[in-house]
N, C-alpha and C positions, 0 to 999 in steps of 0.2 A: 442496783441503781448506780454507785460509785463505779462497779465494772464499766457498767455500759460509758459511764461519762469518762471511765479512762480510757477506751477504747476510741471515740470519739476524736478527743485530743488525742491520742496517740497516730490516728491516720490523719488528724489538721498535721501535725508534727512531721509525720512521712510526706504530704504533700510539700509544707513547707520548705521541707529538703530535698527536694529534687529527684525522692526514690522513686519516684513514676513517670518518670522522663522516658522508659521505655514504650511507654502506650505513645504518647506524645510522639515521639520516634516510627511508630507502625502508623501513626494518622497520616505522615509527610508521605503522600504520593499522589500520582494522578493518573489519569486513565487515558490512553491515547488511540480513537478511533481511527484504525489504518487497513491497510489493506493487506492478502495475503501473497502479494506479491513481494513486498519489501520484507515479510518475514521470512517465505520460503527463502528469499535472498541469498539469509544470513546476515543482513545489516543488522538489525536490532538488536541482537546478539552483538553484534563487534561494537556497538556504537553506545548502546544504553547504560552499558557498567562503567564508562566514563563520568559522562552525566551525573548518572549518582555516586559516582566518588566526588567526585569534584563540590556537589550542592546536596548531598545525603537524600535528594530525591529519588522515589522507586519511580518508575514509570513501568505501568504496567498496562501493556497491549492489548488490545481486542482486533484480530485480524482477523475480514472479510473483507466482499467485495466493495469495491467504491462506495455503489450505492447504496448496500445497505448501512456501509460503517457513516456516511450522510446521514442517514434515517437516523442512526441510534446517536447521531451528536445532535440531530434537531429533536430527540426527546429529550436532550438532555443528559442522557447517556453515558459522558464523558469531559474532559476540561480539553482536551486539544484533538483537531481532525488532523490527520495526514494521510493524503489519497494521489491519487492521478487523473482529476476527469475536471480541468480549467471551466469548460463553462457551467459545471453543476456545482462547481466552490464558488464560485465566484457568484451563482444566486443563491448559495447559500448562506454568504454575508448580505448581500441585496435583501435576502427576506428575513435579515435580522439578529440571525440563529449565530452568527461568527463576527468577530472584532475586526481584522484584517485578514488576507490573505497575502502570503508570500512565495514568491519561488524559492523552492530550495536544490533542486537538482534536479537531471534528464538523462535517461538513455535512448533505446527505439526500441520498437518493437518488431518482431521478424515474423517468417513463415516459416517452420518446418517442415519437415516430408520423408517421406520413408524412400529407400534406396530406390525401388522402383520405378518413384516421380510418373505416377499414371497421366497428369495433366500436362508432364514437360515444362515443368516451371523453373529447376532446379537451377542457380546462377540468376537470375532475373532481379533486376532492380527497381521493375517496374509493378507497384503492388497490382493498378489498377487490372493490367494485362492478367497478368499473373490470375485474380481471383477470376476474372473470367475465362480464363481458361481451367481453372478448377470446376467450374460449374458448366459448361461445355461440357467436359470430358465423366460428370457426375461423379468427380473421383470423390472417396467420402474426407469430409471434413470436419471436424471438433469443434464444436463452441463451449464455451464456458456457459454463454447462456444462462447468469447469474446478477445482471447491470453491472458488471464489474467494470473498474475502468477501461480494463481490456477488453470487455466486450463490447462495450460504449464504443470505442475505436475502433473495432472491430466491423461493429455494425455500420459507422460510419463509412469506411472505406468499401463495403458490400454495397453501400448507398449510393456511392461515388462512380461503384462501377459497372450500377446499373440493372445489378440482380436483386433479383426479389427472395430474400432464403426463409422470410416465413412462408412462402407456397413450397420451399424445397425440406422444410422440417419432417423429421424422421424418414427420409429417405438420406440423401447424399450427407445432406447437412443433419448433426447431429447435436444436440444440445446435453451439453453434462448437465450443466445445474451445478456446478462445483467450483471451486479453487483453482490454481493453474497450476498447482503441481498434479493435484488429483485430476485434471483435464489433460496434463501430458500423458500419463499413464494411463487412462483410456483412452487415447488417442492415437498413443503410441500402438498400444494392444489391437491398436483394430486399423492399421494400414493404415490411419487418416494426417491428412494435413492440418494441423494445429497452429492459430496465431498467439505467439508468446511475447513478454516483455523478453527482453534480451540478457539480465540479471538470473530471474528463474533458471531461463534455459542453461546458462553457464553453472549453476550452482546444483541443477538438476543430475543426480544422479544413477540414470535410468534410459540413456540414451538410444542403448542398445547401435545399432545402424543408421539411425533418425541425425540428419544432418539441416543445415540451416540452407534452406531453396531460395528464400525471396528476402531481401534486404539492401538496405541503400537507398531507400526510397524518405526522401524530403515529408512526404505523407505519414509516415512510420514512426517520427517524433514523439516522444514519450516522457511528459514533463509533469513534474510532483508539486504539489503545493502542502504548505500548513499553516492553520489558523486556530486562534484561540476561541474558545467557544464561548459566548457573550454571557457575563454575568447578571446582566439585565435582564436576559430574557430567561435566565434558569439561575437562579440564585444558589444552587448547589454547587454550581462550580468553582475549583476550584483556581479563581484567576491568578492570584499570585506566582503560587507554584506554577500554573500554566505553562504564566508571559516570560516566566525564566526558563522553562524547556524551549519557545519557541525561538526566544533570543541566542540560546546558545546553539540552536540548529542553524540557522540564520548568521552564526559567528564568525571572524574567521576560524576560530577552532575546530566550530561545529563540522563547519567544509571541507576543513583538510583531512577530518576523521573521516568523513565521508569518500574524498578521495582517496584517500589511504587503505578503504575497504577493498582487497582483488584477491581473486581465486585465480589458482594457477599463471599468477601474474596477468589477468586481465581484471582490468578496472570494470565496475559493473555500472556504480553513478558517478557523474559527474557534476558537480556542484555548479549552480548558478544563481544563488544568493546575490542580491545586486547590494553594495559595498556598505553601504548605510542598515541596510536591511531594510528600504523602503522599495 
């Protein structure tokens, strides 16, 4: 009995003292639903061990596609979104699920193609031309085919220019079901034309002869948002910690890290946080 009651006081004692401040230490993190775009990148990697040096926060990622990294923050899933697809964030604070939405940076998205160029697209600034002459000439083409933000854009510009590519599914047009690194590499592999964000493809290590055909196009714009995921309507999350990752992305610190990210001396995002963060 005496044991037990010094053991008792002896771990009040240990708490009292601050000897389990290391648990406390593992609780401080949050989970940021993003996409596998900004991870293939290599951002998160060069930008997150900041972050948590600076505020001892871990942040730790769960990357996929847009849509689904949506899904898993409207179950709740996570304390902050960061994706690419402006009108599915933006009703995903509309229905509730997020605090605010912010810009935080943009590149574009391009077309590749293999040496070949069977559609003659290669040099072309004009996407809409461009996909229609891919679907002309049946030359085969990659989807992600995933809701990913890229395919969301993707599908949009297909929309824009008039083709119908669920009648062309598994023929010309191809659907991965995959990520966009995993979508270049069978893309690559199989002669087809692939639309990428413009980060991937420079961070992508597997080019082979695959060169950049269709870019420059106003339409092509490819811009990120992040938002806290509503404490109200998922009481798990963790707002605090959150609203301090999404302040400091939103910083000017946060942005110059973000500019300061390049490979091979090309910049991949460019930050466009508006000055207040509103």
């Amino acid at each position: 009995m005496f044991r037990r009651q010094f053991l008792t006081i002896a771990a009040a004692g240990l708490i009292t003292a601050g000897l389990v401040a290391p648990l406390k230490a593992e609780e401080k993190f949050i989970v940021v639903q993003s996409t596998t775009s900004t991870q293939n990148s290599g951002l998160f990697e060069f930008m997150l061990p900041k972050f948590t040096e600076k505020t001892g926060i871990e942040v730790r990622v769960v990357a996929v596609g847009t849509g689904q990294a949506i899904k898993n923050a409207a179950n709740g899933d996570g304390d902050v979104l960061f994706v690419h697809a402006k009108p599915a964030e933006e009703k995903f604070v509309a229905d509730g699920n997020g605090v605010k939405r912010f810009d935080v940076m943009y590149n574009d998205f391009v077309i590749v193609g293999p040496p070949s160029d069977p559609a003659g697209v290669a040099g072309s600034n004009n996407v809409t031309d461009a996909l229609q002459k891919i679907a002309k000439a049946e030359a085969p083409f990659a989807s992600r085919g995933d809701d990913s933000g890229t395919h969301k854009a993707e599908l949009r510009l297909w929309k824009a220019a008039g083709i119908d590519v669920k009648g062309a599914s598994g023929g010309w047009y191809r659907e991965t079901g995959s990520g966009m690194g995993a979508t270049l590499n069978t893309g690559t592999g199989m002669g087809a034309y692939i639309m990428t964000d413009r980060a991937t493809w420079i961070s992508f290590g597997n080019k082979g002869e695959y060169k950049v055909a269709v870019e420059g196009d106003d339409k092509m714009f490819n811009q990120y948002g992040i938002i806290l995921v509503s404490k109200d309507k998922h009481p798990n999350v963790k707002a605090d910690l959150g609203q301090q990752f999404v302040d400091w992305v939103v910083s000017k610190e946060g942005q110059q890290i973000i500019a300061d990210y390049k490979i091979d001396g090309q910049q991949l995002f460019f930050p466009n946080a508006a000055p207040s963060g509103s």
